[in-house]
C-alpha positions as CSV (number, residue, x, y, z in Angstrom):
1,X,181.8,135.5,190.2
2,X,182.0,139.2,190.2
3,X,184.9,138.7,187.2
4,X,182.2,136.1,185.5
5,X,180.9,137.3,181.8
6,X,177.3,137.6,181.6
7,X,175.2,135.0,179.7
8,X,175.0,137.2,176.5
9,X,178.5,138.4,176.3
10,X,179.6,134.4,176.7
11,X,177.5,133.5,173.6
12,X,178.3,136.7,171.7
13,X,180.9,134.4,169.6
14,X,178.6,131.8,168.5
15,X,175.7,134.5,167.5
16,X,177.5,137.8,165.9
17,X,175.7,140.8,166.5
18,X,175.7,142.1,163.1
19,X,173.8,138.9,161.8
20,X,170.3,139.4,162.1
21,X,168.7,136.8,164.8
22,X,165.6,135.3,164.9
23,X,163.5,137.1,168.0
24,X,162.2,135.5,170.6
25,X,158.5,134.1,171.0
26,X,156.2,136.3,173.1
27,X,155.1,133.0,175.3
28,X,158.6,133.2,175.8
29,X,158.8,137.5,176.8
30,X,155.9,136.6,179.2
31,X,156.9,133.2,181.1
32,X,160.4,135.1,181.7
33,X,161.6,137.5,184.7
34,X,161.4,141.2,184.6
35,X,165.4,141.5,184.4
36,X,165.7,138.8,182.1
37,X,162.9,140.4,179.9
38,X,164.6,143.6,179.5
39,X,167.8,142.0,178.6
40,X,166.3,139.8,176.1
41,X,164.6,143.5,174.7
42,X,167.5,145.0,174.9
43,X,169.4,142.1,172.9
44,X,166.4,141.8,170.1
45,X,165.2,145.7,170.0
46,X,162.8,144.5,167.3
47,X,161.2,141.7,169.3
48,X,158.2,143.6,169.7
49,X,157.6,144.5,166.2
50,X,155.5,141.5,165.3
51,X,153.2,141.5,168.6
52,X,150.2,143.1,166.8
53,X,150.8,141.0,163.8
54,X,150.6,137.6,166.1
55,X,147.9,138.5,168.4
56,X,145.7,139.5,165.3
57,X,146.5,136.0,164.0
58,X,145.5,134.5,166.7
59,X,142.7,136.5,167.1
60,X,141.6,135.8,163.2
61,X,141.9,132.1,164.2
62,X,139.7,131.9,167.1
63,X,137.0,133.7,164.5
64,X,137.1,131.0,162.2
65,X,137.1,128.3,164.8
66,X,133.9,130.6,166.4
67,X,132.6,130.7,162.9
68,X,133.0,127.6,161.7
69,X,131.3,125.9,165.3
70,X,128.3,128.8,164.8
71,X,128.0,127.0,161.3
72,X,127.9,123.5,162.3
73,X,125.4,124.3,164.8
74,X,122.9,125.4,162.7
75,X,122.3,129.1,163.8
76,X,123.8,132.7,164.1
77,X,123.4,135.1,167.0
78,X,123.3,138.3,165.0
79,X,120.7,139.7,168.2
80,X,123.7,139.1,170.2
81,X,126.4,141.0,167.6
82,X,124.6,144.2,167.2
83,X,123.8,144.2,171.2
84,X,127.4,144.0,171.4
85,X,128.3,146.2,169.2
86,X,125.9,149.0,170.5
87,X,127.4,148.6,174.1
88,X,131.0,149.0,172.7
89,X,130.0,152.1,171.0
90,X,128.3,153.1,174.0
91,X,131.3,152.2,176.2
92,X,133.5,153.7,173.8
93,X,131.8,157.2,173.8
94,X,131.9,156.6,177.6
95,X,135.7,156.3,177.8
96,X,135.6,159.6,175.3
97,X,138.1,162.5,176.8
98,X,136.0,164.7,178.8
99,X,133.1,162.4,178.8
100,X,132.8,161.7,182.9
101,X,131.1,165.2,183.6
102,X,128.3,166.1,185.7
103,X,125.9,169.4,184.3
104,X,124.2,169.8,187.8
105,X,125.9,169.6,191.9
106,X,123.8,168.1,194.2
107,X,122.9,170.6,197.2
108,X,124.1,173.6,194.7
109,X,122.1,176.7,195.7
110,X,122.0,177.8,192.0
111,X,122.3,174.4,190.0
112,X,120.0,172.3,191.8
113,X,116.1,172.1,190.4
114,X,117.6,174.2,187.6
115,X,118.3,171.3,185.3
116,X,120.0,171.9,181.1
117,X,118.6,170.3,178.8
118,X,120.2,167.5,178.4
119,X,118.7,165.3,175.9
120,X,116.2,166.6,173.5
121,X,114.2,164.3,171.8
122,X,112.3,164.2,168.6
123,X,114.0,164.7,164.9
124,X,115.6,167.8,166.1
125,X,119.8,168.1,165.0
126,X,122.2,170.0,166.9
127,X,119.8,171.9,169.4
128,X,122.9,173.6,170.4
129,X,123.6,175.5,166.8
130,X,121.4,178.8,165.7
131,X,118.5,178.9,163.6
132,X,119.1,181.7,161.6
133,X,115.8,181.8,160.2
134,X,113.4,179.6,161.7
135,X,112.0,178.8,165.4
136,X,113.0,174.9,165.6
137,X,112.0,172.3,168.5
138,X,111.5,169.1,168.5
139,X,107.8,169.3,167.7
140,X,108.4,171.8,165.0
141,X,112.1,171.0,163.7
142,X,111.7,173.3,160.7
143,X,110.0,176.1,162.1
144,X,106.7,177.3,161.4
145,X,105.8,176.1,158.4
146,X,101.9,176.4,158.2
147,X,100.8,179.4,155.8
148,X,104.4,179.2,154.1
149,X,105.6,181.2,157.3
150,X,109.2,179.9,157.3
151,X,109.6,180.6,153.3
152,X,108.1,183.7,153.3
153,X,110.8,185.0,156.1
154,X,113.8,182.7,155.0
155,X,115.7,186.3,154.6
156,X,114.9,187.5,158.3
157,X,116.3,186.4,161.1
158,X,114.0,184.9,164.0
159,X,114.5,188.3,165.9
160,X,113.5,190.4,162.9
161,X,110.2,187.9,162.4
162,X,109.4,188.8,165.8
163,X,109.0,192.9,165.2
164,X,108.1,192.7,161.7
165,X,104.4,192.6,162.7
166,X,104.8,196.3,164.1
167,X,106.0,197.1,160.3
168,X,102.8,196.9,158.5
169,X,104.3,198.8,155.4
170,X,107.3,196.7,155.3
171,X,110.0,199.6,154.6
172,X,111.9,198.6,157.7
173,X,111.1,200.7,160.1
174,X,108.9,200.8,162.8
175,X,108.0,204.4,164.3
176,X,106.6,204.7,167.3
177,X,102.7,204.9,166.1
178,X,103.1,201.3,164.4
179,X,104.0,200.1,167.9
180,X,100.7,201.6,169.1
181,X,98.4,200.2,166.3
182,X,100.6,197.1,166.5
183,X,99.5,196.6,170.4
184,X,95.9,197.9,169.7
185,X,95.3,195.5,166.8
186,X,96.8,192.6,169.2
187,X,93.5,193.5,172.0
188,X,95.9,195.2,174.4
189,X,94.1,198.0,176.8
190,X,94.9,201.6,176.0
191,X,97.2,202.5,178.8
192,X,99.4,199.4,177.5
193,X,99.5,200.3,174.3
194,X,100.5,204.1,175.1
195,X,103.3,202.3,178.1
196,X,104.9,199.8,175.0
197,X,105.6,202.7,172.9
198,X,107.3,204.5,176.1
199,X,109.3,202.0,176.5
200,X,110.4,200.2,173.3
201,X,110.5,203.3,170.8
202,X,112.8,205.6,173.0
203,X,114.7,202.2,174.0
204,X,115.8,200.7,170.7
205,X,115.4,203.3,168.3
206,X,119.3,205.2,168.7
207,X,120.7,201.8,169.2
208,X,119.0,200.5,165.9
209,X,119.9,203.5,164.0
210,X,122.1,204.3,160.8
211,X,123.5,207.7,162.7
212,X,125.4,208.6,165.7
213,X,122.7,211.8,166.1
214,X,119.5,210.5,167.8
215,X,116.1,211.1,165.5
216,X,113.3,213.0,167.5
217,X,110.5,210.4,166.7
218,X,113.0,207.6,167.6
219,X,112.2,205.4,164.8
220,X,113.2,201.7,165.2
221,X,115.1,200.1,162.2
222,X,114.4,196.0,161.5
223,X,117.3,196.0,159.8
224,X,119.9,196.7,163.3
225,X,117.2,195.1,166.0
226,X,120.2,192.6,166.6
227,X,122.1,195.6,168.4
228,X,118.7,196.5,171.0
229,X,119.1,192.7,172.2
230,X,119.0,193.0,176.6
231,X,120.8,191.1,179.2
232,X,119.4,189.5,181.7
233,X,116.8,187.4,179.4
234,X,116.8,183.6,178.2
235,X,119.7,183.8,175.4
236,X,116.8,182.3,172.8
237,X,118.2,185.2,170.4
238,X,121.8,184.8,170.2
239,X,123.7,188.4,169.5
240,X,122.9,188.5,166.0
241,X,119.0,187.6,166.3
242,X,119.4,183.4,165.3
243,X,117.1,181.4,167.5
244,X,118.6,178.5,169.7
245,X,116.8,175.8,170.2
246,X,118.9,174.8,173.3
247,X,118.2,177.9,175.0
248,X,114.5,177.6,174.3
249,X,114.5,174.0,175.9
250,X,116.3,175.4,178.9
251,X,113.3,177.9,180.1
252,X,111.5,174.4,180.7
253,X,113.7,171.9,181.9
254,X,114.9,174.8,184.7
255,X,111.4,176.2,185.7
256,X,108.8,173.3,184.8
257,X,108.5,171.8,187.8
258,X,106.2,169.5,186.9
259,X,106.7,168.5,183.6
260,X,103.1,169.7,182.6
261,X,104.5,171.3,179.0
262,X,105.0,174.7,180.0
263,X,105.3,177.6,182.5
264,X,102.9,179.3,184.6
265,X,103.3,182.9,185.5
266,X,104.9,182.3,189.0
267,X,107.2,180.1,187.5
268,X,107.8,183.1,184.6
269,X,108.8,185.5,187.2
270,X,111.0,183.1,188.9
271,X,112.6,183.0,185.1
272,X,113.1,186.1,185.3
273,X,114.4,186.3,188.9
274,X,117.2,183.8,187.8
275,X,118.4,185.3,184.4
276,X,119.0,188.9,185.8
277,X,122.5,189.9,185.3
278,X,124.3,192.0,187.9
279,X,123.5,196.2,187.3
280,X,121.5,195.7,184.6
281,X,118.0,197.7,185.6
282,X,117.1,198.3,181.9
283,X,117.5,194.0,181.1
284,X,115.3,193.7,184.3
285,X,112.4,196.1,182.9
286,X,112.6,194.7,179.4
287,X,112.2,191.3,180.2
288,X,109.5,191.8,182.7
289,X,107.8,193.6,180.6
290,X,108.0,191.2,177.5
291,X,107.1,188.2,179.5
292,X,104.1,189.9,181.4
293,X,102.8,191.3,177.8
294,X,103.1,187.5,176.5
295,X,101.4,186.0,179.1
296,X,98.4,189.2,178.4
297,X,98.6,188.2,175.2
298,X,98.0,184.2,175.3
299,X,96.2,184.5,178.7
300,X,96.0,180.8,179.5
301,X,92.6,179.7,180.8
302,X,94.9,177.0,182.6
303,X,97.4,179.8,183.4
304,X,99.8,177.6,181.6
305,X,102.4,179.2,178.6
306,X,102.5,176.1,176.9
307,X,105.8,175.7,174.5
308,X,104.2,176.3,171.5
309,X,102.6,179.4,172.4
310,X,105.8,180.9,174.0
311,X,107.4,179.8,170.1
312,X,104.7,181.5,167.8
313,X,105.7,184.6,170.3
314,X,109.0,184.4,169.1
315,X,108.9,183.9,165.4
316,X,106.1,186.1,165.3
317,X,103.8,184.0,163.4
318,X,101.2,184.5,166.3
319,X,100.3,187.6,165.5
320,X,98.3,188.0,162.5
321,X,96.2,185.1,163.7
322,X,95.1,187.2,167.2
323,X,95.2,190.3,165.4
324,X,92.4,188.4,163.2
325,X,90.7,187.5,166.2
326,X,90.1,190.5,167.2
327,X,89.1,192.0,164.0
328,X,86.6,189.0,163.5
329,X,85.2,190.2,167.1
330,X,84.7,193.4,166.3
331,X,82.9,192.8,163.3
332,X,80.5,190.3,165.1
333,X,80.2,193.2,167.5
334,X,79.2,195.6,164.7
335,X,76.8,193.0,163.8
336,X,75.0,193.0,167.4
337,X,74.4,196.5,167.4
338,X,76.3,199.9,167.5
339,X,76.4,199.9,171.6
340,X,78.3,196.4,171.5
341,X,80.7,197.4,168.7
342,X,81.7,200.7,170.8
343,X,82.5,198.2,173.6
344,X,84.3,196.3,171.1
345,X,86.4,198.7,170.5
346,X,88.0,198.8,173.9
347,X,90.9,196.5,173.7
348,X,89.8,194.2,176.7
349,X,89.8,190.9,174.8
350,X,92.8,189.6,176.4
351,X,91.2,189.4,179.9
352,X,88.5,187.4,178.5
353,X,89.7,184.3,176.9
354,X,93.0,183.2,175.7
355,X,94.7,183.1,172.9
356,X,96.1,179.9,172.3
357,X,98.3,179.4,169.1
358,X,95.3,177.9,167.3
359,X,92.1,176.3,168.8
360,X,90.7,173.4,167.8
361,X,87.9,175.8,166.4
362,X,90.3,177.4,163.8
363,X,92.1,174.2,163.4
364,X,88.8,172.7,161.6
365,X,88.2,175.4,160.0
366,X,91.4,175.6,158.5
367,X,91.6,172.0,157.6
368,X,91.3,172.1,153.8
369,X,93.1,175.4,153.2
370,X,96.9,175.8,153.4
371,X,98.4,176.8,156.7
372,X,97.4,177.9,160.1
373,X,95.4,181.1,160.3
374,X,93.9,181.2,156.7
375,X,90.6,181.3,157.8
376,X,91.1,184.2,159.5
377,X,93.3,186.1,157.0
378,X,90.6,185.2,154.2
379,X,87.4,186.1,157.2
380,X,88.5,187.9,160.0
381,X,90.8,190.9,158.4
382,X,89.3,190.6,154.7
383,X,90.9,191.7,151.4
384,X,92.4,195.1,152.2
385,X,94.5,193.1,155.0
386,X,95.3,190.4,152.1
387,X,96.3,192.9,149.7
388,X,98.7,195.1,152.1
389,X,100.1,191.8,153.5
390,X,101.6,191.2,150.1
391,X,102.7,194.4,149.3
392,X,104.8,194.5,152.5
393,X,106.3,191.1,151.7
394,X,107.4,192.6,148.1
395,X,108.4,195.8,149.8
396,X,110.3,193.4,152.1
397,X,111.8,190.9,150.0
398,X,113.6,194.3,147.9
399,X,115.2,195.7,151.0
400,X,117.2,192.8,151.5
């Protein structure tokens, strides 16, 4: 036995291996032994070579035996085809590379109650990509389009919407008495409005600047706000001023507990307790002091920051509305009697009532004119307002 040719060197007269042999069946590859299966492999290299070809044969004609049994019958499950379909999409994205991950650690001291967003709903694309020029969610996936906001800004970044209020004249720069009359106009108290231009015009103005040599009356240029961007806040602006919508979601999947649609203050300081990055005293201040002055500004009666109030704040397009407010307040004032307007003119509004984006008030009123806040730009801060409005949007639109 051990001198005893093997099967396929006995037959190798009667089939030649330079003549090309018909291969065996896979039935046959199957119903045989491991060892015999290699040899037969080894033998007809090419055996596998029509295995896709057979099974996809097969395959076609146990369709048109399915087919032709759905037809006889009378009926066609198409319900049943696109429910199966869907869960082999779903079950294909499942079995995607780097598809089985968690985004939160149970019993994490930082991950846990701090949910991501997610899944963000509504008509919104790619929450994950900067808005270079527009404040998207999923309730206002284009921005703010009411008054032709979004258009009239398409050439500023998000960032650069936000400060452009406290550059009335529209030549790019804001000095440090625009931040003053910008705050005053807005209803902040006095000692507010003398603290925001402590800190923001000594703050951005050398980092904003064309030179390397500091200006004396630290001026803050529109054009390089990018560059004063902190640590330690939300990541809403991006480094070059673009707004992401992701980001923005984030503050309220992590720190609304309840679901109720915004944040309350407690919950904004726990915000900011989270997002402080390690030896960063000036990010600390700065986002304090922005999220205290937002919360002064809207003043919930609720004490709520809803979402859409928090996103007017950062595109900006909040603040001619409350600036008219307060103009329209101080003219009713001046209508009541010269005691009331001098009382007016304290900048106490804010601890009064709230500043909502738009009330259902200003909503009716502006219901057959274009855009939020017309009333009050046509009412409230008159034609002089109209008129400089418009030559800061031309002086604007040349500078870029």
């Amino acid at each position: 036995m051990a001198g005893s040719k093997s099967y396929a060197s006995a037959t190798s007269a009667y089939a030649p291996l330079g003549v090309e042999q018909p291969h065996p069946s896979l039935a046959l590859l199957d119903s045989t032994q491991p060892a015999n299966r290699d040899a037969l492999l080894r033998r007809h290299p090419h055996a596998l070579d029509g295995m896709d070809g057979e099974v996809d044969h097969q395959q076609n004609e146990a369709c048109v035996k399915s087919g032709s049994a759905r037809k006889t019958n009378g009926f066609e499950r198409e319900h049943e085809s696109d429910s199966k379909n869907t869960q082999g999409k779903k079950d294909s994205e499942d079995r995607r590379p780097g598809s089985g991950f968690e985004s939160t650690i149970k019993g994490h001291p930082a991950m846990e109650g701090r949910d991501p967003p997610e899944k963000i709903g509504g008509q919104l694309v790619e929450p994950w990509v900067p808005r270079a020029n527009i404040a998207a969610t999923p309730d206002k996936p284009d921005g703010t389009q009411e008054g032709g906001w979004a258009k009239a800004h398409s050439r500023q970044s998000v960032l650069q919407q936000h400060c452009a209020w406290w550059d009335p004249d529209g030549d790019g720069i804001i000095w440090p008495w625009d931040v003053f009359f910008g705050f005053h106009q807005l209803g902040y108290a006095l000692p507010w409005c003398i603290l925001a231009v402590c800190i923001i015009s000594p703050s951005f103005s050398w980092f904003t600047s064309e030179s390397w040599i500091p200006h004396p009356l630290f001026p803050v240029n529109i054009k390089n706000i990018h560059r004063a961007k902190h640590g330690s806040d939300t990541a809403t602006y991006d480094t070059e001023g673009r707004f992401v919508p992701a980001r923005f979601e984030a503050i309220f999947s992590k720190f609304d507990h309840n679901n109720k649609g915004g944040v309350t203050f407690f919950e904004a300081l726990q915000m900011i307790h989270r997002n402080r990055n390690i030896l960063d005293f000036p990010g600390w201040v700065g986002e304090f002091f922005e999220w205290f002055a937002t919360y002064l500004l809207i003043w919930p009666a609720d004490g709520i920051l809803r979402k859409e109030d928090i996103r007017v704040v950062y595109d900006g397009s909040v603040f001619p509305i409350i600036a008219a407010r307060e103009r329209q307040r101080r003219l009713n004032a001046w209508n009541a009697g010269w005691l009331v307007w001098l009382l007016s003119l304290l900048p106490l509004s804010g601890w009064f009532k709230e500043n909502r984006a738009q009330t259902d008030v200003e909503y009716k009123k502006d219901k057959d004119l274009e855009g939020k806040g017309a009333y009050w730009k046509e009412r409230g801060l008159g034609k002089v307002w109209s008129e400089e409005a418009k030559k800061a949007e031309q002086t604007r639109a040349s500078s870029f």
